[in-house]
GUSETI-327960 format. One record per residue (C-alpha): x, y, z. Coordinates in steps of 0.05 Angstrom, whole numbers, padded with zeros to 5 digits, always signed. Each point is the difference from the previous one (the first is absolute). Layout:
% GUSETI-327960
XYZ;...
This chain:
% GUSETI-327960
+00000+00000+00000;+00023+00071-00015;-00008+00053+00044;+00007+00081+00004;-00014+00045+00045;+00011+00083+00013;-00027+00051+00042;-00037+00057-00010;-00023+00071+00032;-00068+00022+00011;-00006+00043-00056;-00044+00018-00065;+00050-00029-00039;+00013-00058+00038;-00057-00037-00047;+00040+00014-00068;+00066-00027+00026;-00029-00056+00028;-00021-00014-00062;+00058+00006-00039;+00040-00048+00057;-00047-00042-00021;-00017+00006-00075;+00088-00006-00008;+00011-00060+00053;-00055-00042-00042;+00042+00016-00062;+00063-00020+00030;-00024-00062+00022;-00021-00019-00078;-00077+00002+00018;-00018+00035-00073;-00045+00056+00001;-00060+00022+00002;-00017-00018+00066;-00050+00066+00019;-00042-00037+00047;+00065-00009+00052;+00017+00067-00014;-00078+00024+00008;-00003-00030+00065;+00063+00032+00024;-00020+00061-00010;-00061-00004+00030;+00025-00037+00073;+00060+00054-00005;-00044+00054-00005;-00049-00024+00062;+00066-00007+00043;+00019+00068-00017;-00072+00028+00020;-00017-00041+00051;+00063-00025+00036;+00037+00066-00003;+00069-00040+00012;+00051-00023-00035;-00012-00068-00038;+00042-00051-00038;-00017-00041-00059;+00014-00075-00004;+00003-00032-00073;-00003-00082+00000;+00000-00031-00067;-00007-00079+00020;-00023-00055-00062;-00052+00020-00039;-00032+00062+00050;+00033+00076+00025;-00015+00023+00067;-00005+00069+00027;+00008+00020+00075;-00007+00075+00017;+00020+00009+00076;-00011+00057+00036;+00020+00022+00080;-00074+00026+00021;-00038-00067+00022;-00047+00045+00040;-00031+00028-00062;-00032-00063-00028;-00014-00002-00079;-00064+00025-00028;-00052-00044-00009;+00043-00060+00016;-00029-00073-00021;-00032-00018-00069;-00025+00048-00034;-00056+00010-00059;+00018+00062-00051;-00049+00040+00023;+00025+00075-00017;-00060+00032-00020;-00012+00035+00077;-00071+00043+00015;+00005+00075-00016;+00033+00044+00063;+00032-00068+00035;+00077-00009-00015;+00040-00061-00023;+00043-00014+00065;+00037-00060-00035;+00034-00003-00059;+00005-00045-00068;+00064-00037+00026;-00044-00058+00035;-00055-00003-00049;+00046-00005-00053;+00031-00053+00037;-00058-00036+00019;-00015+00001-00074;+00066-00017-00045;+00056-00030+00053;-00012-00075+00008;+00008+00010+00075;+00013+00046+00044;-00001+00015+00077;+00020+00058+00057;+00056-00017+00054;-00001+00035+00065;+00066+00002+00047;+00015+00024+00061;+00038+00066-00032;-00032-00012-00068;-00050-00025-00045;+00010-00027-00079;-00044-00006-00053;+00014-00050-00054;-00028-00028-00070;+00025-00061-00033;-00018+00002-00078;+00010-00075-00037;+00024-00009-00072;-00040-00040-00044;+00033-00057-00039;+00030+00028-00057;-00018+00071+00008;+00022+00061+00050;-00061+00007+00056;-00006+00082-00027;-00015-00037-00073;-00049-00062+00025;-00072+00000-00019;-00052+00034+00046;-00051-00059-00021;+00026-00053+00046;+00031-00005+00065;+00057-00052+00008;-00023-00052+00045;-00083+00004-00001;-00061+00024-00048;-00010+00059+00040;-00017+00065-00048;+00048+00037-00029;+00032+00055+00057;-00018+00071-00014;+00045+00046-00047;+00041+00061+00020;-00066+00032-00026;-00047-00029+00044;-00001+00056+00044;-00010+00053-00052;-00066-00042-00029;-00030-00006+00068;+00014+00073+00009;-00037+00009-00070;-00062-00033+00024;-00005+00053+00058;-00044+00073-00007;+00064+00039+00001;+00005+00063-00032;+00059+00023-00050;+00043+00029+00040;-00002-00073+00054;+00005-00038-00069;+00061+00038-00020;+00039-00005+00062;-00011-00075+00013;+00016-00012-00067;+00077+00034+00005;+00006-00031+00074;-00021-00076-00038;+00046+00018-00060;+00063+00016+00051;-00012-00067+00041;-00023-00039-00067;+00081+00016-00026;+00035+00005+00057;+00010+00073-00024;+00020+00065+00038;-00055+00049-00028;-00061+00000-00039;-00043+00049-00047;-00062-00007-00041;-00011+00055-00059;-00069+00017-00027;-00023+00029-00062;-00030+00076+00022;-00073+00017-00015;+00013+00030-00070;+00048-00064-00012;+00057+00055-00022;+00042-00013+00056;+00018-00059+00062;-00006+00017+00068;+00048-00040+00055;-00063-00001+00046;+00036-00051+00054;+00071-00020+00012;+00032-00023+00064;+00075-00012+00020;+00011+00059-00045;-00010+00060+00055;+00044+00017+00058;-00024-00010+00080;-00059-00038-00034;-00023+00057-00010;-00072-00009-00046;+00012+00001-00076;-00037+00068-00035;-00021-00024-00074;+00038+00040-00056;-00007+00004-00073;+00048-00024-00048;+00000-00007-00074;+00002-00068-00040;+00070-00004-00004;+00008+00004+00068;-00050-00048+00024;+00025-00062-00054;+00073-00021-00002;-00003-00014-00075;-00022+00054-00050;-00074-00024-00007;-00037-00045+00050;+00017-00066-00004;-00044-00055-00013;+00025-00044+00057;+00050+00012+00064;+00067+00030-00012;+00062-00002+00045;+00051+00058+00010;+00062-00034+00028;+00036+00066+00025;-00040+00067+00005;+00060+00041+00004;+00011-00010-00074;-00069+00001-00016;-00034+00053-00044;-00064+00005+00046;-00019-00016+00069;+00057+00043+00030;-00036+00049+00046;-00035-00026+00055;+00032-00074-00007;+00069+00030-00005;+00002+00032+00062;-00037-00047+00039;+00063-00048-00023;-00030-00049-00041;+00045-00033-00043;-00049-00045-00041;-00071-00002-00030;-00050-00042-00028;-00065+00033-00027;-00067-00039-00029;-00049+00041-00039;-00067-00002+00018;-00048-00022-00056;-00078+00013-00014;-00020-00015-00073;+00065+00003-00030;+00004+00066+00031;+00059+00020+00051;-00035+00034+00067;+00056-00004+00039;+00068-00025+00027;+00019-00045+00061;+00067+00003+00022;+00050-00028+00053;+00072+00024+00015;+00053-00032+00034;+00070+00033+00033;+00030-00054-00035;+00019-00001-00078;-00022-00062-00035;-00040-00026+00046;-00058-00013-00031;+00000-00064-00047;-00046-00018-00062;-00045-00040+00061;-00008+00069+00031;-00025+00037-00053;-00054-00056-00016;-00026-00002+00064;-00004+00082-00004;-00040-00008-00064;-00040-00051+00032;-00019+00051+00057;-00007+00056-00053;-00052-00049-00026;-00034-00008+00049;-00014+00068+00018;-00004+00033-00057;-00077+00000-00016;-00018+00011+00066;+00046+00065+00007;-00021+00019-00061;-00073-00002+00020;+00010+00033+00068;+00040+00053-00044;-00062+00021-00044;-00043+00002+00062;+00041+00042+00034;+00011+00046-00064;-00074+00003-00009;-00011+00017+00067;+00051+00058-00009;-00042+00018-00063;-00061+00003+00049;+00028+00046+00052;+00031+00051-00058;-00070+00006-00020;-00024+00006+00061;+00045+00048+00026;-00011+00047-00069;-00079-00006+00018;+00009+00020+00073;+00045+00052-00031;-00043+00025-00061;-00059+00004+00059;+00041+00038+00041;+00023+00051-00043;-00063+00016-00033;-00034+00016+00062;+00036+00071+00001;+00000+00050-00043;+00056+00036+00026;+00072-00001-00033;+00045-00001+00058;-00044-00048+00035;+00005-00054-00068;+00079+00007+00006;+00002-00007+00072;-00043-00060-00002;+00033-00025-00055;+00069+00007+00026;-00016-00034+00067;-00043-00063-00030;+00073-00009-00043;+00039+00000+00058;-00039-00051+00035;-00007-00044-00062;+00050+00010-00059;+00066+00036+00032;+00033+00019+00061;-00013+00082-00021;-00032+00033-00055;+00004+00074-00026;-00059+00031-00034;+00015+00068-00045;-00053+00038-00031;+00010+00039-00059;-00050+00066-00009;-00025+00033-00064;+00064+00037-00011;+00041-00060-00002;+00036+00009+00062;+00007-00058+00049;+00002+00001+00067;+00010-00058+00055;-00065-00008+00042;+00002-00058+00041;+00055-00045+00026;-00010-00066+00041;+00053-00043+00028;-00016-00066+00036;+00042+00023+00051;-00022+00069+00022;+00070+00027+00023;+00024-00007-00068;-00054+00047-00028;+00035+00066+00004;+00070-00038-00030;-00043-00023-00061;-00032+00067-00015;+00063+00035-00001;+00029-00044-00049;-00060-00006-00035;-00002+00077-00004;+00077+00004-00016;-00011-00058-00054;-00052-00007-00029;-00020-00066-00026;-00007-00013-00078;-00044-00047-00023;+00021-00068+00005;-00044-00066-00017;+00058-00051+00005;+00015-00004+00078;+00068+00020+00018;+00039+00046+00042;-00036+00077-00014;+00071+00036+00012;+00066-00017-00004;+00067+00008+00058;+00030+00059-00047;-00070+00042-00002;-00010-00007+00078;+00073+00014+00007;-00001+00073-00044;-00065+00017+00032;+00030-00010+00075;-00053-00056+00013;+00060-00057+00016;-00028-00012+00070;-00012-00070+00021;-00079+00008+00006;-00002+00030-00073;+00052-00052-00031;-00045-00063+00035;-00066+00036-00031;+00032+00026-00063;+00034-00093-00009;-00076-00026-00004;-00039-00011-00059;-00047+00048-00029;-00048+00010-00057;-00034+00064-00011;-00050+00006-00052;-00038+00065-00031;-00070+00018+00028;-00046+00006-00068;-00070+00004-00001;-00030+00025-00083;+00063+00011-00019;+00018+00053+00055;+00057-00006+00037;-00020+00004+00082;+00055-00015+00039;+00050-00065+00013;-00005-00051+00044;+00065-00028+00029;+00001-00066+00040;+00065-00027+00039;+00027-00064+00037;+00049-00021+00051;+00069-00015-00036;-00017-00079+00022;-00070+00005-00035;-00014-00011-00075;-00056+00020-00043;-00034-00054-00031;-00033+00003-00056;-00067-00007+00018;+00021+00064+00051;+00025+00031-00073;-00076-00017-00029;-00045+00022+00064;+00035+00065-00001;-00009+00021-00068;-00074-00011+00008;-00007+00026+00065;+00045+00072-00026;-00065+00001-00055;-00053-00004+00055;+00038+00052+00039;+00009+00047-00058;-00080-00004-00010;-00015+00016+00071;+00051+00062-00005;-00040+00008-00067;-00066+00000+00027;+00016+00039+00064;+00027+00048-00048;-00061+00018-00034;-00040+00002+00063;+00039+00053+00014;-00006+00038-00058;-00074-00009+00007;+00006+00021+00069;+00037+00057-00012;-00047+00020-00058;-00060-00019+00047;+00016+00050+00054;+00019+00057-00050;-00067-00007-00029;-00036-00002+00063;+00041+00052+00025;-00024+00050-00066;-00071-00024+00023;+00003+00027+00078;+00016+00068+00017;+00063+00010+00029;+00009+00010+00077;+00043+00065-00002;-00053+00029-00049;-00065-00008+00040;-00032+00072+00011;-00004+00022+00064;-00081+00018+00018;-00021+00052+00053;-00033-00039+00060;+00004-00067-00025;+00047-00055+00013;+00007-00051-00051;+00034-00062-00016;-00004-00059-00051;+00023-00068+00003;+00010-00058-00051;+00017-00070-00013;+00002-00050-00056;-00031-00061+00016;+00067-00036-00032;+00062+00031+00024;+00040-00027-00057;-00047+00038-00045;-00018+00073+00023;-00036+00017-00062;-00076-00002+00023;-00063+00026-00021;-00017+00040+00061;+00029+00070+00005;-00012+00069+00046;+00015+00071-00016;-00001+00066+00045;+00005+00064-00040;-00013+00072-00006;-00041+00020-00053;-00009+00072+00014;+00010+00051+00049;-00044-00017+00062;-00021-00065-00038;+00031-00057+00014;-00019-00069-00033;+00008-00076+00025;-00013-00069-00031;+00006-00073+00009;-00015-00047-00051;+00013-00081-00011;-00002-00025-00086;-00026-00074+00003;+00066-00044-00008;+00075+00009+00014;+00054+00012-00047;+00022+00043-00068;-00070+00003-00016;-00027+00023+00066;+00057+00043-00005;-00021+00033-00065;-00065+00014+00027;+00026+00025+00069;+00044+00056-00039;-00055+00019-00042;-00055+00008+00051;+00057+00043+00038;+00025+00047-00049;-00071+00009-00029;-00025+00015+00071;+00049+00058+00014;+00002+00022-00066;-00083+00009+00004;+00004+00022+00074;+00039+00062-00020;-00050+00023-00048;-00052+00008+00059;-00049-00053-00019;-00045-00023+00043;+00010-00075+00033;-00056-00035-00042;+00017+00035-00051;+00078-00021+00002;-00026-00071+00015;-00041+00004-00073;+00056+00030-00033;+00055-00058+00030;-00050-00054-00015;-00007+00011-00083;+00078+00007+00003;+00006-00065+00037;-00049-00031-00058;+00031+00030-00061;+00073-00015+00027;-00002-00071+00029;+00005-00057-00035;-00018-00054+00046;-00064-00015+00045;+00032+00054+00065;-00045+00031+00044;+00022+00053+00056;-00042+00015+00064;+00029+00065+00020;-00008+00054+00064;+00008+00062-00021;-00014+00062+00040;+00024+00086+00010;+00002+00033+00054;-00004+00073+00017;+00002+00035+00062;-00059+00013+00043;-00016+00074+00016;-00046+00005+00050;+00011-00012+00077;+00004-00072+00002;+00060-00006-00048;+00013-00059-00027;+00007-00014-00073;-00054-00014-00057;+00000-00061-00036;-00028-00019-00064;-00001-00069-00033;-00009-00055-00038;+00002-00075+00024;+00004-00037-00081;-00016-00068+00032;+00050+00010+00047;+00000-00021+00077;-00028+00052+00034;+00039+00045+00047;-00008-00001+00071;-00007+00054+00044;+00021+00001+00090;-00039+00063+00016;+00025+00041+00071;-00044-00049+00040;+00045-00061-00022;-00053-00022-00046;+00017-00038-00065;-00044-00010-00054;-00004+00007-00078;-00013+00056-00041;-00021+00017-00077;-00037-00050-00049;+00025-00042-00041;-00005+00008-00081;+00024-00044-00064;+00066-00012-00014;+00044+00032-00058;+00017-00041-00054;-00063-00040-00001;-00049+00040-00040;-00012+00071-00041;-00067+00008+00013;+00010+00015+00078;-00001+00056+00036;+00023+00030+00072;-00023+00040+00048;+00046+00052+00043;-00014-00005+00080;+00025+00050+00051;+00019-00015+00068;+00017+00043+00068;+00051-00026+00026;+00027+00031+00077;+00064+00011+00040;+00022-00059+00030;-00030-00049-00044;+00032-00056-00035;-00016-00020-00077;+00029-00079-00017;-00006-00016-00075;+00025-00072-00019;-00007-00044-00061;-00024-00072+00003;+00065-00037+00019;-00017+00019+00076;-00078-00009+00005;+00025-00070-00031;+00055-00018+00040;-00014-00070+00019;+00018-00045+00065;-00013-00070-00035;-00074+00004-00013;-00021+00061+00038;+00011+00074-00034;+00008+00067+00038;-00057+00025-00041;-00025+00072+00013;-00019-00014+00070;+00063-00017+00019;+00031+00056-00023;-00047+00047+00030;+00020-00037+00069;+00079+00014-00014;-00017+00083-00026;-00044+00005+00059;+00057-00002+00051;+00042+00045-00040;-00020+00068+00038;+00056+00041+00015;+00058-00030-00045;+00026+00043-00058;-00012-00018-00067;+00060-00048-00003;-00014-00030+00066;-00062-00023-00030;+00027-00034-00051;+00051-00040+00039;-00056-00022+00042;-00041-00026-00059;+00058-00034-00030;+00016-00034+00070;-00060-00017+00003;-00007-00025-00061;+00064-00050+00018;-00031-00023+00062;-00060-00023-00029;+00026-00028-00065;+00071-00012+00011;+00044-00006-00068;-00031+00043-00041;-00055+00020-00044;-00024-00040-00071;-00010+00072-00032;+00036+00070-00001;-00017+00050+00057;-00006+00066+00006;-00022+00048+00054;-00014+00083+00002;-00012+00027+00067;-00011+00072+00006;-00005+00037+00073;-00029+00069+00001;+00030+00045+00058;
C-alpha cells in the first residue's frame, strides 16, 4: 500500500492545495487520470474542516489494490461534523432556513463506495474509500450498476442541482446554487453563470462565488460577448482554457481572484445560446476532457429551466416599467403647474431610474435654465447643482460618464465629491413636446451602477410624458394669464373706484374655478355725472370667452349710455337690443343697475333709482336692524325685443346698508340644502354697524362656514353703507 500525507493551515486556500497534493500524488503513483470524483470529494471534506473545525488538518492519501482512500484529520473533536451519519441529497432547503451542512457528506454518501467519521481523543477523521472497477478507473465506471449488488445506480455529481430544480426557488436561489453545485461538481475554486440580458444584446455575470474578496456578495456586471465566451463565438459544447494568464478573455475578475484554469459550458435553448456556466480553478490544467462533459452535462440540465425563470423575470421587469410610467403619467397630469411636473418628475426618477436627476427648462427665448436637482442622497444636492450649473450637461442617449477629469479640472471642480459624481454614468436626453424644445432631463448613477437597457428605454418614454406635462402646464398658463387679463379689463380697477359723498362702498368677487377667473358675473361702481353716481351688478348665463364677451359689452354699453343721462329703463332697453344684435349665441344677462343722487331735504340720505332685469333683488338693513328686499323684478336682457322696463325710485337713509349679489350666493349649496334668500337675509340681518367691507367679509365667512370649499358658480357682492 502507498501512502502520503501533509499538513495544512486553516485557510481559504487550504481547499486548492489540498487538492493539488492530491491530484499530483495520484499521478505519481501511475493511477491515470481523470479521477474528479476523488478530487470532488476532497474538496468538499477540506472545505467543511476549514469552516467547521477552524484547526489545522492533514490529508492522508492510501492507494491499496484496486480502491484510493482519503483521510482528512483535523485537531477540533469538540466540533463534531455536520449532519454526521448517512445522508440523502437533500439540498433543496425551505425559503428563510439555512443549509448548516455542507455537500462534502452527501456527496459522499452518494459516489464513495464507503465512507465513515473517526473521533479521537485530540481529533476526529473523516474518510472515503472509492473502489476501481475491473478494467476501468472508479472516476470512469458506469453509474448504472453498483459493484457487488443490483442496487440503482448512485446519484451523479448533479443530483443535487436536479433536486434543487424541482424546488419553488426564484432566479436569483437558482443562480447561486447552481455556481455553489458547479464548484463542488469539479472540484473547482470559483464559479459563474452568464445570462443573456433582456434585449439579448449583451450577458450579464448575475452570480459568481470564489471570485470576491472577504466573501464579500458578488454585484452582477455587464460584459460584452467576447468577454463572456473564451472562443470568438459561443461554442456549441464545453470548452477548456488551460492557463488564463495567456488567455484572450476571462482576465478581469478570474485574474485577480488567481484562477489559473477554466472550463465553460454554454447553455442551450433551441439551438439558441442563453447563457454560460463556468468553473475556475487556481490551478492550470486542471480540468480534463471528463470535466468539461460533466460541466456540459450540468449546463444541460439547467438550461431550460434558467432560461424560463429568465423570461419570467424579464417580463415581470416589463410589467413594473409599465407600471411605473402609468403611476408616473397619472402623477404628472394631475398638475398643471410647470415647476411642480419637473419636481415631480425629477424625484419619481430618483426613486426609480437613477441615483439623481437634473431637470432644465428652456423658455420662449431659448435660454435654459436649471430648475430642479435631486440627489438620492440629500447632502450631495448642493455639490450636484454647482456642477451642474458650472457644466452643463449635453445631451447624451448612450450612458456614459457626462464630463470628463480635464473639464472638472479647468473649471476647479476636482474635489473628491464632484470627481465620485462627475465617474457615474449618465444619459441626458432633450425635453420635446410638438417639436418644441422644453428643457433636458439628465439622469445619473453611482460609479458601481450601470444603465441597462431597459433603464435606456423607460427613460426615453418617460422624458416624452414629462415634456407633455411641461407642455400642457404651459398652456394653462397662457390661458391663465390671458384669463385674468380679460377678467381684469372686465372689473373696474381698485385704485380707480370714485370716491361718493356719504356712502361707503365695497365690491367683492370670485370665480367659481380658481384656475379659470374668466366668469360671467361682473360689478361696476362709477360716476356718471356730477352729483350722480351709478352702480351695477350683473351675472351672463355661463362662464368663459363667451360670457366674457357679453360681460364687456353689457359694461361698456352701460357707462357709455349712463353718461348720456338716460333714464334706468330706458338704459336697460337700449343694452338689451345691443345684447340681441351683437351676440351670437343663446346668452342672457340678469343685471342690477341703479344711480344715486344725493338727498336734499333733512333726512339726507341718497336717492336711488333702478332697475332689477331679472336679477336677485337687493336687500335692504334699515336703522332698526331690519333686513328685507326691495324693487321688483323685470325680464332679463338678451332674451327678447319686445320687452320693456320700468324705472323705480327708492329713499334710502343714513345708516342703512344696501347688499346686491348675483346667484352664486343665494345658491351656495351644503350637500342638498341651499342658502336661498332666507338665509341670506339671516347673515345681512346681523350686519348692523360694520362698514361696507366688514360686511362683506362676514358674508364670505359665512358663506365658508356653511358650505365649506367653495361655490359651483361665480360670486359677486356690492354693499353700499350710507353715512
Amino acid at each position: 500500500m502507498k501512502v502520503a500525507r501533509r499538513e495544512f493551515p486553516a485557510a481559504p486556500e487550504t481547499a486548492a492545495a489540498a487538492r493539488e497534493f492530491v491530484h499530483d500524488t495520484l499521478l505519481s503513483w501511475g493511477v491515470p487520470d481523470p479521477f474528479d470524483d476523488v478530487i470532488l470529494l476532497v474538496s468538499e471534506l477540506v472545505t467543511n474542516a476549514v469552516i467547521h473545525a477552524r484547526s489545522s488538518l492533514e490529508v492522508t492519501v492510501r492507494r491499496g489494490e484496486g480502491s484510493t482512500e482519503i483521510m482528512v484529520t483535523d485537531s477540533a473533536p469538540e466540533r463534531p461534523v455536520p449532519q454526521a451519519g448517512p445522508l440523502a441529497v437533500d439540498t433543496s432547503p425551505s425559503d428563510g432556513e439555512e443549509r448548516v451542512g455542507g455537500l462534502g457528506l452527501a456527496l459522499a454518501s452518494a459516489i464513495a463506495s464507503s465512507w465513515g467519521v473517526s473521533y479521537g481523543r485530540s481529533d476526529k477523521a473523516v474518510w472515503f474509500r472509492i473502489e476501481d472497477q475491473p478494467g476501468e478507473h472508479p472516476s470512469l465506471r458506469s453509474p448504472q450498476v453498483r459493484k457487488g449488488n443490483n442496487r440503482p445506480a448512485r446519484p451523479t455529481a448533479w443530483s443535487a442541482l436536479d433536486s434543487a430544480l424541482g424546488s419553488r426557488l426564484s432566479l436569483p436561489q437558482l443562480l447561486e446554487r447552481t455556481v455553489e453545485y458547479a464548484t463542488s461538481a469539479l472540484g473547482g475554486d470559483a464559479a459563474y453563470i452568464a445570462l443573456a440580458t433582456s434585449d439579448e444584446t449583451m450577458w450579464e455575470v448575475r452570480s459568481a462565488i470564489g471570485l470576491t474578496s472577504g466573501g464579500a456578495p458578488w454585484r452582477p456586471i455587464r460584459i460584452r460577448t467576447e468577454e463572456a465566451f473564451p472562443s470568438a463565438a459561443p461554442e456549441p459544447g464545453a470548452v477548456i482554457n488551460d492557463d488564463l494568464m495567456i488567455a484572450r478573455a476571462n482576465r478581469g475578475a478570474l485574474a485577480r481572484a488567481g484562477m489559473r484554469s477554466l472550463v465553460t459550458a454554454p447553455l442551450i435553448v433551441d439551438g439558441r445560446v442563453t447563457g454560460l456556466l463556468g468553473v475556475a480553478s487556481t490551478r492550470t490544467r486542471h480540468f480534463g476532457a471528463a470535466a468539461a462533459k460533466r460541466l456540459q452535462e450540468g449546463a444541460d440540465l439547467i438550461a431550460l429551466p434558467m432560461e424560463r425563470s429568465r423570461l419570467a423575470e424579464v417580463e415581470l421587469a416589463r410589467r413594473a416599467s409599465l407600471s411605473f410610467l402609468a403611476e408616473a403619467s397619472d402623477l404628472l397630469a394631475g398638475t398643471l403647474d410647470e415647476r411642480m411636473t419637473g419636481a415631480l418628475a425629477a424625484q419619481l426618477i430618483t426613486s426609480r431610474l437613477g441615483r439623481w436627476c437634473a431637470i432644465h427648462s428652456t423658455n420662449d427665448l431659448g435660454i435654459s435654465h436649471l430648475t430642479h436637482v435631486v440627489h438620492g442622497d440629500e447632502n450631495l444636492n448642493d455639490v450636484l447643482h454647482s456642477l451642474l450649473t458650472t457644466l452643463p450637461p449635453r445631451e447624451q442617449r448612450v450612458p456614459q460618464a457626462l464630463w470628463s477629469p480635464a473639464e472638472l479640472s479647468a473649471e476647479g471642480l476636482d474635489k473628491q465629491a464632484v470627481r465620485e459624481l462627475a465617474r457615474g454614468p449618465a444619459i441626458s436626453v432633450p425635453l420635446v413636446a410638438h417639436g418644441r424644445p422644453l428643457g433636458r432631463m439628465t439622469i445619473g448613477k453611482d460609479d458601481k451602477d450601470e444603465f441597462t437597457r431597459e433603464d435606456v428605454d423607460v427613460a426615453d418614454d418617460l422624458s416624452r410624458r414629462v415634456a407633455t406635462a411641461m407642455e400642457n402646464a404651459r398652456l394653462h398658463e397662457r390661458q391663465a394669464a390671458m384669463s385674468s387679463a380679460l377678467q381684469r379689463s372686465l372689473l373696474p380697477a381698485k385704485e380707480k373706484e370714485p370716491v361718493i359723498p356719504g356712502v361707503d362702498h365695497a365690491v367683492y368677487y370670485r370665480p367659481a374655478d380658481e384656475k379659470n377667473v374668466v366668469g360671467g358675473d361682473f360689478y361696476d361702481v362709477f360716476k356718471a355725472e356730477e352729483g350722480r353716481w351709478c352702480f351695477a351688478i350683473g351675472d351672463v348665463c355661463g362662464t368663459g370667452p363667451e360670457a366674457a364677451a357679453i360681460t364687456g359689452l353689457a359694461r361698456h354699453t352701460l357707462r357709455a349710455l349712463a353718461k348720456e343721462g338716460l333714464a334706468p329703463a330706458d338704459i336697460m332697453a337700449r343694452l338689451n337690443l345691443a345684447i340681441l344684435e351683437e351676440s351670437t349665441s343663446t346668452r342672457f344677462l340678469t343685471m342690477l343697475y341703479g344711480e344715486m343722487t344725493p338727498n336734499y331735504d333733512d333726512e339726507g340720505g341718497m336717492r336711488v333709482r333702478m332697475v332689477s332685469a331679472g336679477h336677485p333683488l337687493p336687500l335692504r338693513l334699515d336703522q332698526k336692524g331690519e333686513a328685507s328686499t326691495f324693487g321688483s323684478s323685470q325680464p332679463l336682457l338678451g332674451a327678447f325685443d319686445d320687452v320693456g322696463w320700468s324705472t323705480e325710485t327708492y329713499m334710502v337713509r343714513p345708516g342703512e346698508l344696501v347688499l346686491a349679489v348675483t346667484d352664486g350666493v343665494t345658491e351656495r349649496r351644503n350637500n342638498t340644502d341651499m342658502l336661498g334668500e332666507e338665509g341670506l337675509l339671516d347673515i345681512f340681518g346681523h350686519a348692523q354697524g360694520l362698514s361696507a367691507q366688514a360686511v362683506i367679509s362676514r358674508i364670505d365667512r359665512e358663506l365658508e362656514y356653511y358650505a365649506p370649499g367653495g361655490s359651483v358658480d361665480d360670486t359677486a357682492m356690492l354693499v353700499l353703507r350710507f353715512l
